[in-house]
C-alpha positions as CSV (number, residue, x, y, z in Angstrom):
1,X,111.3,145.4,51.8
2,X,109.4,147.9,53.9
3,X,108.8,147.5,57.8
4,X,105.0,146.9,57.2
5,X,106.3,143.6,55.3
6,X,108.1,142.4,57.8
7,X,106.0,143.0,60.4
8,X,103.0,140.8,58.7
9,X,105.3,138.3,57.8
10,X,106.6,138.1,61.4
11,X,102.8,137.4,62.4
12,X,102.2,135.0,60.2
13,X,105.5,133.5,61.9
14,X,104.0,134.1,64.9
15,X,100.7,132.3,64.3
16,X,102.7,129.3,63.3
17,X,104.1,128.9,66.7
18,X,100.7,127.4,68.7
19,X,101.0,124.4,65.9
20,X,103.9,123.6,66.6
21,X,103.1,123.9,70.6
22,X,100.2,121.5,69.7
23,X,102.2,119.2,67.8
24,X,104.3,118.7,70.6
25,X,101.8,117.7,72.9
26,X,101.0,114.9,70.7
27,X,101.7,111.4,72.3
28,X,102.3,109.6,69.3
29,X,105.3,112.2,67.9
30,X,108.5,109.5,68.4
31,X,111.9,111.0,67.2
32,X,109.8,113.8,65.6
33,X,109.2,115.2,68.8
34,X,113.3,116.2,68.4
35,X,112.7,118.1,64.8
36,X,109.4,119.6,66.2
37,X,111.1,121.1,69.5
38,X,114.0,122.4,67.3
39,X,111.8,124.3,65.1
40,X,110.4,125.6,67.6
41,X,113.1,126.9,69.3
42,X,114.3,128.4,65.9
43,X,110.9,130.1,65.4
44,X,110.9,131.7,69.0
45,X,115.0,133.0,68.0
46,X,113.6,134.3,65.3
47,X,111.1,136.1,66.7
48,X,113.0,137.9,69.3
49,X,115.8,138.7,67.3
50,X,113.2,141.2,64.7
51,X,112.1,142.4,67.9
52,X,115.9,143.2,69.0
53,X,116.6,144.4,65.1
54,X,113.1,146.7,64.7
55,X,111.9,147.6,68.6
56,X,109.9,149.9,66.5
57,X,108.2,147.3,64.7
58,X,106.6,145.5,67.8
């Protein structure tokens, strides 16, 4: 996989991150709010780490 793959597929990532930011500002989310907080954390490790493994790519 070439760094122009990963680097769109990181945005995409990326993108995904305001949803769950929005999801979490939902009222109604009960014990969901756990799962939703955890993905996001996951997402935003994610993200940094490519940005730690490919400084380039940024």
């Amino acid at each position: 996989m070439d760094i122009q793959t990963l680097r769109a597929r990181i945005a995409v990532i990326e993108s995904k991150r305001e949803t769950l930011i929005q999801l979490l500002e939902q009222p109604n989310l009960g014990t969901l709010r756990i799962d939703v907080n955890q993905a996001l954390e996951e997402l935003e490790d994610l993200i940094a780490e490519f940005k730690r493994t490919f400084p380039e790519a940024v």
